[in-house]
C-alpha positions as CSV (number, residue, x, y, z in Angstrom):
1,X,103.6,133.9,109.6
2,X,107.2,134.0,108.5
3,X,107.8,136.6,111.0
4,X,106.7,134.2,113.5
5,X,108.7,131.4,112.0
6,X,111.6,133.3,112.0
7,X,111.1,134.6,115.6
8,X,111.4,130.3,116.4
9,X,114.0,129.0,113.8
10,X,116.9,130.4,112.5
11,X,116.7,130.0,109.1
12,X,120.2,129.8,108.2
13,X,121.1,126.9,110.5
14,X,117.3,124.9,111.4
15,X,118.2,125.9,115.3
16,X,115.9,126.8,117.5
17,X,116.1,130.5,118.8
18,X,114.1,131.0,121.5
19,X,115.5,131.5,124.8
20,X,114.3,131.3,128.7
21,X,114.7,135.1,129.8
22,X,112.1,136.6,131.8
23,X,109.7,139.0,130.3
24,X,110.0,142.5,131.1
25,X,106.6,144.8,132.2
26,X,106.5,146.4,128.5
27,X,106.8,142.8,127.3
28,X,104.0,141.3,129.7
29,X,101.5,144.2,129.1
30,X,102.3,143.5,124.9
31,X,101.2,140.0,125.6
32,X,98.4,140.3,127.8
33,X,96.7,143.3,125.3
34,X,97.3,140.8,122.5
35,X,95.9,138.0,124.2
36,X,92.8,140.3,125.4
37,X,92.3,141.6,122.0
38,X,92.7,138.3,119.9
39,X,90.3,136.4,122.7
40,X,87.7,139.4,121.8
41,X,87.8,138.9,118.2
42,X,87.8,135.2,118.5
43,X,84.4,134.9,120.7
44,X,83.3,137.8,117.7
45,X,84.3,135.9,114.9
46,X,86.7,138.4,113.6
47,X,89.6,136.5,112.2
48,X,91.2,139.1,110.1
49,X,91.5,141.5,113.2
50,X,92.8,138.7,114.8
51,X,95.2,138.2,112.2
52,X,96.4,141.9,112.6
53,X,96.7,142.0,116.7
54,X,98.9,138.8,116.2
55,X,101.2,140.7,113.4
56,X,101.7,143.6,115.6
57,X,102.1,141.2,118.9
58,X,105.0,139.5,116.0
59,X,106.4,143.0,115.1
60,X,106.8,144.2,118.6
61,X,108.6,140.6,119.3
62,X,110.7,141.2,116.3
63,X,111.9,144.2,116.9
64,X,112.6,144.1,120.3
65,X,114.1,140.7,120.4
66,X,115.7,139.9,116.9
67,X,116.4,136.6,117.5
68,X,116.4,135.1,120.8
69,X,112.4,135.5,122.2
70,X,111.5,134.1,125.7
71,X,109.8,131.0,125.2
72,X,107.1,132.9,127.1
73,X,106.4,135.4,125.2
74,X,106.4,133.1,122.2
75,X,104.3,130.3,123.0
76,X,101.1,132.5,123.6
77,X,101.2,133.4,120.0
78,X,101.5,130.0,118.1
79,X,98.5,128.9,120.6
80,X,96.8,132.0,119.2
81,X,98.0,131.9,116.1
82,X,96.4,127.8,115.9
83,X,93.2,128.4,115.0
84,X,93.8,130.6,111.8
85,X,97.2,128.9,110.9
86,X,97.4,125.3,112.9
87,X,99.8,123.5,110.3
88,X,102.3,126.4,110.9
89,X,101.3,126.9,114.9
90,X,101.7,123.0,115.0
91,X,104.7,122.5,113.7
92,X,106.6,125.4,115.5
93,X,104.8,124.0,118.8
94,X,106.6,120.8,118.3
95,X,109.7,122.4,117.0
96,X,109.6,124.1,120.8
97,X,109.8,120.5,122.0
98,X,106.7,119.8,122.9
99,X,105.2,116.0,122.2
100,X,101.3,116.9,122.5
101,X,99.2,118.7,119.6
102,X,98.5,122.6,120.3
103,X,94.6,121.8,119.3
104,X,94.1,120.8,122.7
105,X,96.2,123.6,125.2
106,X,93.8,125.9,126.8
107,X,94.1,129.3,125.5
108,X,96.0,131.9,126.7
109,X,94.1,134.2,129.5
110,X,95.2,137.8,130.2
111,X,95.4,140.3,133.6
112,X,93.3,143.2,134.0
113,X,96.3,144.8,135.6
114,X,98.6,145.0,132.3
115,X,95.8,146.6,130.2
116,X,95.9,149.7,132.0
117,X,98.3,152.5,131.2
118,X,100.4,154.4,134.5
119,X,101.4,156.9,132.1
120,X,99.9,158.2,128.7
121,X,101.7,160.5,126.2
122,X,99.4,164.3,125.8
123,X,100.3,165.9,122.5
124,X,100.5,169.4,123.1
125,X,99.1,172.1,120.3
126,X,99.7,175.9,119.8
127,X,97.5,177.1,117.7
128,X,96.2,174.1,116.5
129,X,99.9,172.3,115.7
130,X,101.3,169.9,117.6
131,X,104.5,171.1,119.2
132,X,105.4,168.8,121.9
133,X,104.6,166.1,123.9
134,X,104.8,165.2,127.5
135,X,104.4,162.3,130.0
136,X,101.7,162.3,132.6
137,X,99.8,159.8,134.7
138,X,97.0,158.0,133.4
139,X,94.6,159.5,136.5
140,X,96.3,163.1,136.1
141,X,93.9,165.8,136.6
142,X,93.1,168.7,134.2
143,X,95.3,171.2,136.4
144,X,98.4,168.3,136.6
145,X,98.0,168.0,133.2
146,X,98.5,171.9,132.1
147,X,100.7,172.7,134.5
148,X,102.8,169.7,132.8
149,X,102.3,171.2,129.4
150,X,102.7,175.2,130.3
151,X,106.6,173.4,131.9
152,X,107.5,171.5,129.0
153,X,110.5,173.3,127.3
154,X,109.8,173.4,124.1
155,X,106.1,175.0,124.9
156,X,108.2,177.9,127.3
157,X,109.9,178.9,124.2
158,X,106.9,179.1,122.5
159,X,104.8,181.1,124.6
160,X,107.9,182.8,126.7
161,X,106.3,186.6,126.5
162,X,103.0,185.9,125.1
163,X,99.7,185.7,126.3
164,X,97.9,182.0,126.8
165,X,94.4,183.4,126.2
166,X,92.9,180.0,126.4
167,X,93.8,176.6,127.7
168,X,91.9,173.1,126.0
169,X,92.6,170.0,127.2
170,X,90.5,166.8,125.8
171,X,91.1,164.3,128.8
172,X,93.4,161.4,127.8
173,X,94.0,163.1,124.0
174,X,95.1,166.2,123.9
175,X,95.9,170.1,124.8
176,X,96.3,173.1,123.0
177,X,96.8,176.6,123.9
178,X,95.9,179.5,122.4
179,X,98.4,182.3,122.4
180,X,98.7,186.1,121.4
């Protein structure tokens, strides 16, 4: 909660921090996972996992932004953050300006769209130890995928004049090749 306080007030001088920028993709899928999980653990009565989603929704804030946060980005978390904290989540909402009590704003909703990955990161093992690590869409295919990995630098060096006997990928997780 002082993470959050501090991502609203500047400490030093009582000011209010929090700015009007626009929030970038990365930003807008942070907020809409944080809202989907936190709304799922709400309607399950899981406060502490709540609590957590909403300290790593305040990290990523924190260290991204320092200290000027789009208002947009912040104001989803206090309303989220009411329930388990609303003295705090109050008084920051009227720090923000705001004349009417947080108890009564509707709580936040979230997009489909910004829960889904385009790309995911595929550790790649040799032998069993991860070496590398490349980029691929989320939909890639098993051949996309190995082709990716058999291209990727580092794994050349590895395997330049050996033989890749065998070739395991775990779809979404992981590949490793086997080499002689």
């Amino acid at each position: 909660l002082q993470r959050l306080w501090r991502l609203v007030v500047d400490e030093t001088t009582g000011e209010i921090t929090v700015s009007d920028a626009e929030l970038s993709d990365e930003d807008l899928k942070q907020l809409h996972r944080a809202v989907a999980g936190i709304r799922d653990d709400y309607d399950h009565l899981r406060a502490n996992t709540a609590v957590a989603k909403l300290i790593e929704y305040t990290n990523y804030l924190t260290k991204n932004y320092g200290k000027s946060v789009p208002r947009a980005a912040i104001e989803p978390a206090l309303i989220m953050t009411a329930p388990v904290a609303p003295h705090i989540a109050e008084e920051l909402w009227n720090k923000l300006g705001h004349d009417d009590t947080i108890t009564f704003v509707d709580f936040p909703t979230f997009d489909e769209k910004w829960l889904k990955d385009d790309e995911i990161e595929i550790p790649i093992q040799v032998m069993g130890k991860v070496k590398s690590r490349v980029s691929v869409p989320a939909d890639a295919d098993q051949d996309t995928v190995l082709a990716a990995a058999l291209a990727d630098e580092k794994i050349v060096a590895l395997t330049d004049g050996k033989n890749v006997v065998k070739k395991i990928y775990v779809p979404g997780r992981m590949v490793n090749l086997v080499v002689k």
